[in-house]
C-alpha positions as CSV (number, residue, x, y, z in Angstrom):
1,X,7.4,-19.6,-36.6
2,X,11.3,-18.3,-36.2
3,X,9.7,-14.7,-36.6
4,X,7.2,-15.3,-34.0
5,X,9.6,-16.7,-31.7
6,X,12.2,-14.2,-32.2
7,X,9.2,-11.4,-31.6
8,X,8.5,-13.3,-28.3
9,X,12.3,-13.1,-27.0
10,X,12.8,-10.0,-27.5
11,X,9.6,-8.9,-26.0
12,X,10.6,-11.3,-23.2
13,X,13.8,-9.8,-23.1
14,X,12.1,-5.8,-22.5
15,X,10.2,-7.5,-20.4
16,X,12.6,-8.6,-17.7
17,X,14.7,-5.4,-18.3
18,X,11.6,-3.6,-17.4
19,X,11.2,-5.5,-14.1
20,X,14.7,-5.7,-13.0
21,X,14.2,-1.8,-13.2
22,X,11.1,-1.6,-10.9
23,X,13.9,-3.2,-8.3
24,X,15.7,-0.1,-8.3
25,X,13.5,2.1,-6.7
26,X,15.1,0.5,-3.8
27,X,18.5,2.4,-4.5
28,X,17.1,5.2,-7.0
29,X,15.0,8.1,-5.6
30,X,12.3,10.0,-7.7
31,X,13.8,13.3,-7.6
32,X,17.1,11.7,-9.2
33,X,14.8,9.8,-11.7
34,X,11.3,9.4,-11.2
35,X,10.8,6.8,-14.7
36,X,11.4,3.9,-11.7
37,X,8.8,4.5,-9.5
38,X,7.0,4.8,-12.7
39,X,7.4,1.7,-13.6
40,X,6.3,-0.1,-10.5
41,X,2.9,1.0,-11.5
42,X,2.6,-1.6,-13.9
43,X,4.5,-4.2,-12.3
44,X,1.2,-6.9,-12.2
45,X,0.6,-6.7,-16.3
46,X,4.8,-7.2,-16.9
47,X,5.1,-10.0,-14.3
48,X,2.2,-11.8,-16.4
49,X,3.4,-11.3,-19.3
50,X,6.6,-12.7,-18.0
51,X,5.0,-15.4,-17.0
52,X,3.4,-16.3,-19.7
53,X,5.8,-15.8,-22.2
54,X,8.3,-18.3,-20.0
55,X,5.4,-20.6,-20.1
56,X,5.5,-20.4,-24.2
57,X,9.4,-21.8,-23.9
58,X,8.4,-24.4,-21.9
59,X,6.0,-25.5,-23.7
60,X,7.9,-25.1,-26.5
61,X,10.5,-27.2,-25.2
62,X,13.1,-24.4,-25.5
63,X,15.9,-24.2,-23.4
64,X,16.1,-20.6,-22.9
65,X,13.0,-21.4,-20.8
66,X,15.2,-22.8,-17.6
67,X,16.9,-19.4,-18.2
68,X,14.0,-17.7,-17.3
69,X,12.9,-19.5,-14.7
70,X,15.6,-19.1,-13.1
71,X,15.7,-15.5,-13.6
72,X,11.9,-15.2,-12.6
73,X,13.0,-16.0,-9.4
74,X,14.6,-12.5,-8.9
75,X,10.9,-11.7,-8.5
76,X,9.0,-13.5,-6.0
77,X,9.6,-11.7,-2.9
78,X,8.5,-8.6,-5.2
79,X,5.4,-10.5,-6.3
80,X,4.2,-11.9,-2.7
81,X,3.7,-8.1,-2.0
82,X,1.0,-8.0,-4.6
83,X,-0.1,-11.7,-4.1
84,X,0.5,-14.1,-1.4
85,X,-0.4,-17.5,0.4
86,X,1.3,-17.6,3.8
87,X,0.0,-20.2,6.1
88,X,-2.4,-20.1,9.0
89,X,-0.4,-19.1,12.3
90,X,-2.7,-20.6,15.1
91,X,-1.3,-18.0,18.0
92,X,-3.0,-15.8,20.3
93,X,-3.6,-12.5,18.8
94,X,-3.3,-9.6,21.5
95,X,-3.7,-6.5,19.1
96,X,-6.2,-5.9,15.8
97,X,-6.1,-3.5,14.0
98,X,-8.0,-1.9,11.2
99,X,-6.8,1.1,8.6
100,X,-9.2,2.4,6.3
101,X,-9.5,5.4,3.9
102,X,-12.9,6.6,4.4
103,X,-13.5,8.2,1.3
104,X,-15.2,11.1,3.6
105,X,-17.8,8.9,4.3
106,X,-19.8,8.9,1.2
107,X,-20.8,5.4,0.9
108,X,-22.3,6.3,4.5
109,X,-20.9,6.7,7.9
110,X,-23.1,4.8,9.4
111,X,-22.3,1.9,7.2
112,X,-18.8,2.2,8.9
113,X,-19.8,2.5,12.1
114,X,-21.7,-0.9,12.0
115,X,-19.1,-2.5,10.1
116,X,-16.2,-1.3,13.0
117,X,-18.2,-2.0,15.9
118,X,-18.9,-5.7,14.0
119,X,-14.7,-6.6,14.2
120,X,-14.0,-5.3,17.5
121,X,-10.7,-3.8,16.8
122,X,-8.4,-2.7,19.4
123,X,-7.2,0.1,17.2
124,X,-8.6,2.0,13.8
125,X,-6.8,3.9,11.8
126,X,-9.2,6.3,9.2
127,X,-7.7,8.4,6.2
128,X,-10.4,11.2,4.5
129,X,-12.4,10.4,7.0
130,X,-14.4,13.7,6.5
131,X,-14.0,16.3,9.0
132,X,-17.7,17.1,9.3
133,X,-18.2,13.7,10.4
134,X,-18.7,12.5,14.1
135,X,-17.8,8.6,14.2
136,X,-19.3,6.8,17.5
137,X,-17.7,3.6,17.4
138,X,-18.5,0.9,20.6
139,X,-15.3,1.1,23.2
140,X,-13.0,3.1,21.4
141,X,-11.8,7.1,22.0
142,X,-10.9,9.2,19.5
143,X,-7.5,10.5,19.3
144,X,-7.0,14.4,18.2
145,X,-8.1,15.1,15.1
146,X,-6.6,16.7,11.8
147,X,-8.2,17.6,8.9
148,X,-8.3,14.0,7.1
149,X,-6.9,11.4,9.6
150,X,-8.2,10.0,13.0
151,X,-7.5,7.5,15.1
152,X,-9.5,5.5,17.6
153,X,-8.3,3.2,20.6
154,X,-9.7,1.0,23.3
155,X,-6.5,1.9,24.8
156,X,-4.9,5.3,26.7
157,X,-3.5,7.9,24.0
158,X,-0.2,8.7,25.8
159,X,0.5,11.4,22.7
160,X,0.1,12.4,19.3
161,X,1.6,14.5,17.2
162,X,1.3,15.9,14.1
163,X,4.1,15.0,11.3
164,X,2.8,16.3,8.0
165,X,0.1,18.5,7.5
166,X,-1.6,19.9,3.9
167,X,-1.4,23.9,3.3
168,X,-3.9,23.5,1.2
169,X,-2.6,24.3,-2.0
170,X,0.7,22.4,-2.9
171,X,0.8,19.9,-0.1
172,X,-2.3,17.4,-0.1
173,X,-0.7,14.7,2.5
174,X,-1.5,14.2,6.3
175,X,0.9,12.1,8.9
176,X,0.5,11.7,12.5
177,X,2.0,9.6,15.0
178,X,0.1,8.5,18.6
179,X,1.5,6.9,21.2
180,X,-0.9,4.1,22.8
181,X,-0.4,2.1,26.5
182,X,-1.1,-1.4,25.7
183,X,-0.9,-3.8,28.6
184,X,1.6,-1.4,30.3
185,X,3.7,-1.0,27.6
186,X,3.4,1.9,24.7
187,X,3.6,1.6,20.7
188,X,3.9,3.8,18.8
189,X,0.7,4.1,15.8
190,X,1.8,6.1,12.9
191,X,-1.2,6.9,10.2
192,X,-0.2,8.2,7.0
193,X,-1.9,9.4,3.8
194,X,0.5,10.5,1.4
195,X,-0.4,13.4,-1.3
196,X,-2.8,11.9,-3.5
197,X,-2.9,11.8,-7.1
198,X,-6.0,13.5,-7.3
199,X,-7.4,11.2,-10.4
200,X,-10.7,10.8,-11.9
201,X,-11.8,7.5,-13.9
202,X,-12.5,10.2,-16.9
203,X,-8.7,10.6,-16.5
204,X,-7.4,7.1,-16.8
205,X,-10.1,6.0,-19.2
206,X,-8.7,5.4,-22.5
207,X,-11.5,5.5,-25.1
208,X,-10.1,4.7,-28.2
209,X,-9.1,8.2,-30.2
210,X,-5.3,8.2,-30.8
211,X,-4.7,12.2,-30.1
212,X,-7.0,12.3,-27.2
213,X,-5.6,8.7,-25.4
214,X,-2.1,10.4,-26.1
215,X,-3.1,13.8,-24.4
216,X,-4.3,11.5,-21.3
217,X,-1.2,9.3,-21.0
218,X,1.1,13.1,-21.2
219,X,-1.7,14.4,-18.4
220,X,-1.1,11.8,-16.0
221,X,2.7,11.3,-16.2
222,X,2.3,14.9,-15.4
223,X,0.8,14.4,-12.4
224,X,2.7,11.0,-11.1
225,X,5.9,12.8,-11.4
226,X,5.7,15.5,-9.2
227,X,3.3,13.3,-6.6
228,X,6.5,11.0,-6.6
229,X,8.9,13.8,-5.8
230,X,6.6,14.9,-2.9
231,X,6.3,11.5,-1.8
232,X,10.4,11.3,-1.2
233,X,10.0,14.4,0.9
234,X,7.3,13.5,2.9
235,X,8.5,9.9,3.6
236,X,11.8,11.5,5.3
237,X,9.8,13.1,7.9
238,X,8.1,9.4,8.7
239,X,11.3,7.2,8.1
240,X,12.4,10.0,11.7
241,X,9.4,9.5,13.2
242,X,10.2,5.3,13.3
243,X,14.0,5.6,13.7
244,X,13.9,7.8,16.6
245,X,11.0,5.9,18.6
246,X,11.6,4.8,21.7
247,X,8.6,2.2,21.3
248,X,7.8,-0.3,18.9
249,X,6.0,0.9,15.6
250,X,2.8,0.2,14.1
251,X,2.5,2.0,10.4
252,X,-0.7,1.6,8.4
253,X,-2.6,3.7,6.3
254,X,-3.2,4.6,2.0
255,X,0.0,5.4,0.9
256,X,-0.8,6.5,-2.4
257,X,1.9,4.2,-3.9
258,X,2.4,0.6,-4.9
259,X,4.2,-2.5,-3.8
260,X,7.9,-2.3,-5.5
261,X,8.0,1.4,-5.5
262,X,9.9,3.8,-4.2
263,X,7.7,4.5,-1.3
264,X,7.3,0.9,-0.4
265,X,10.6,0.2,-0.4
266,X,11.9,3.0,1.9
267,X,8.7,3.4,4.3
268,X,8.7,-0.8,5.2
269,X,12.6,-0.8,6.1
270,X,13.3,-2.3,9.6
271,X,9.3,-3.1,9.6
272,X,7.3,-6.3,8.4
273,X,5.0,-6.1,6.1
274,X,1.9,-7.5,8.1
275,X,0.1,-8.6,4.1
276,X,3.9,-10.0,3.3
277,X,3.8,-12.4,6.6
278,X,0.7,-13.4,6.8
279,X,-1.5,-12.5,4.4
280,X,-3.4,-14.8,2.1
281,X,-4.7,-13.9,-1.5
282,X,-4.9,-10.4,-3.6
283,X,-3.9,-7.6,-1.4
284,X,-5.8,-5.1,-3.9
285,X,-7.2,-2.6,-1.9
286,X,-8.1,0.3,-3.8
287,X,-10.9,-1.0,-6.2
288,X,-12.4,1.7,-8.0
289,X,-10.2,1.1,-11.3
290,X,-10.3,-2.4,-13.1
291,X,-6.6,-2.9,-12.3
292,X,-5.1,-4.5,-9.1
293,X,-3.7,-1.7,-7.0
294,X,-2.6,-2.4,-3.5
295,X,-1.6,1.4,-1.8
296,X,-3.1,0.0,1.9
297,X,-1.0,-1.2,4.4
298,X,-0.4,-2.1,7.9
299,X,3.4,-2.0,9.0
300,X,5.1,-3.8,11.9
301,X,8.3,-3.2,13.8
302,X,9.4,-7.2,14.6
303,X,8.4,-7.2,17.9
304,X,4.7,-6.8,17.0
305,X,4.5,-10.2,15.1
306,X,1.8,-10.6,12.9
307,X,-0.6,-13.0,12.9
308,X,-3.2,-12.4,10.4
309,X,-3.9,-10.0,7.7
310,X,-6.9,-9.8,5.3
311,X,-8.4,-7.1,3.0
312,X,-12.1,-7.4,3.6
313,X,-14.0,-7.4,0.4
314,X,-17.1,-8.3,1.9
315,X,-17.7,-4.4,2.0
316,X,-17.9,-1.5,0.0
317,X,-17.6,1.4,2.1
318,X,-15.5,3.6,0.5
319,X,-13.5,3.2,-2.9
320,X,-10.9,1.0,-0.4
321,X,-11.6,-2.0,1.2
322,X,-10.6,-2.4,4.3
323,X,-7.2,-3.8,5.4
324,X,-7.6,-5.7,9.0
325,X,-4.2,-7.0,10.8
326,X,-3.8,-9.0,14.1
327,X,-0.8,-9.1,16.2
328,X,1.3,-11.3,18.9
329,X,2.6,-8.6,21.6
330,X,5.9,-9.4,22.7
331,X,6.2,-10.1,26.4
């Protein structure tokens, strides 16, 4: 039993090493060392681990338990990104909002239609959208288009413009900003889709063969890393686009990136995270792998309070569910 317990503390032991590490993506960027942001990937398996290896000392009535604990604690704010139970706020919304990526309307656009005309938003955000697709939704104008994002509002576009835009070869990701009137007073909507990964399940799948798993693992490390240096690039051009507004921001949209990452970190300072305040439950939004991966969000500047926040997994209309926000408008 003194082997086994000695396995444990070590593993317990790599185990917080390898989370305190995930915290540095606050401080470290990818194109100084990407093996951070790497990390943050699989952040949910070495929290529960954590977990329940610090539940093994309790019950084991081991003091190094308490130590733990104690520790652990270095990691809830980073865990109520993933998961979270804030309590009901009973105010007034005046804004909702829904972001989406649209998968290019596959699962059917008219399926989205009728779903967005159901919630009555004030404002939807779509990422791969589909450019050959015309979406009619009840009370709301489309904003100018690009190539994979679009926006819609039941209020008037004052502007848009275009941040980041794909050439087509090297550079996948699409940003724009738009500038709304709301009740005589403009906010600024910024909808980003960061350069995707570009994965397949046949990619990720692990299927039991040694050399061939191995080949996989070396594949997509090869892709993450240089997605992750793009990512710090692109995210400079945003992080302007919020720190040089003259209006409040609203930032939503797939990421491509997880809570506790790099991205995360340096896209939601000076914002609330609308999930973080208010949110209830998983915020998994990308569903397609068996794995909780949260890369939707809906960002706030803190005079846009939030109210509510849910991920809407009563639908299946793209490989994303839908991530819906409500706001307080400050006076």
């Amino acid at each position: 039993m003194k082997i086994v317990r000695l396995i444990f503390f070590i593993v317990h032991l790599g185990t917080l090493f390898l989370l305190a590490a995930t915290l540095l993506n606050a401080y470290v960027p990818p194109k100084t060392f990407p093996w951070f942001n790497l990390l943050s990937l699989g952040f949910p398996v070495l929290i529960i681990v954590y977990v329940l290896l610090t539940l093994f000392w309790i019950v084991s009535w081991k003091k190094r338990a308490f130590v733990f604990m104690l520790l652990g604690l270095l990691f809830f704010k980073p865990v109520t990104r993933w998961i979270n139970y804030s309590p009901k706020k009973n105010e007034t919304q005046d804004l909702k909002v829904i972001s989406l990526n649209a998968k290019g309307g596959l699962y059917g656009k008219e399926n989205i239609e009728s779903y967005i005309n159901s919630q009555n938003p004030d404002v939807v955000l779509l990422q791969e959208y589909g450019a050959k697709n015309t979406y009619h939704f009840n009370g709301l104008k489309e904003g100018p288009q690009s190539y994979v994002i679009t926006i819609f509002s039941k209020h008037r576009i004052v502007e848009q413009k275009q941040l980041i835009e794909s050439d087509y070869t090297h550079n996948n990701a699409y940003v724009s900003h738009t500038d709304i009137e709301i009740k005589g007073k403009i906010y600024r909507f910024i909808n980003v889709y960061l350069q995707p990964f570009k994965f397949q399940k046949n990619m990720v799948k692990l299927n039991g063969n040694s050399e061939e798993d191995e080949q996989k693992v070396k594949d997509v490390v090869k892709r993450l890393i240089p997605t992750f240096k793009m990512h710090q690039e692109q995210i400079s051009a945003i992080r302007k686009s919020i720190d040089e507004s003259p209006y409040p921001v609203i930032l939503a949209g797939d990421f491509n990136s997880v809570p506790n990452s790099y991205e995360y970190y340096h896209l939601v300072e000076g914002l609330q995270d609308a999930f973080v305040e208010t949110g209830r439950g998983s915020g998994t939004s990308f569903h397609d792998y068996k794995f909780p991966i949260r890369i939707d969000y809906i960002f706030s500047s803190t005079s846009v309070k939030p109210v509510s926040y849910r991920v809407d997994r009563s639908v299946k209309l793209s490989d994303h569910f839908p991530v819906i926000a409500t706001f307080k408008l400050e006076k």
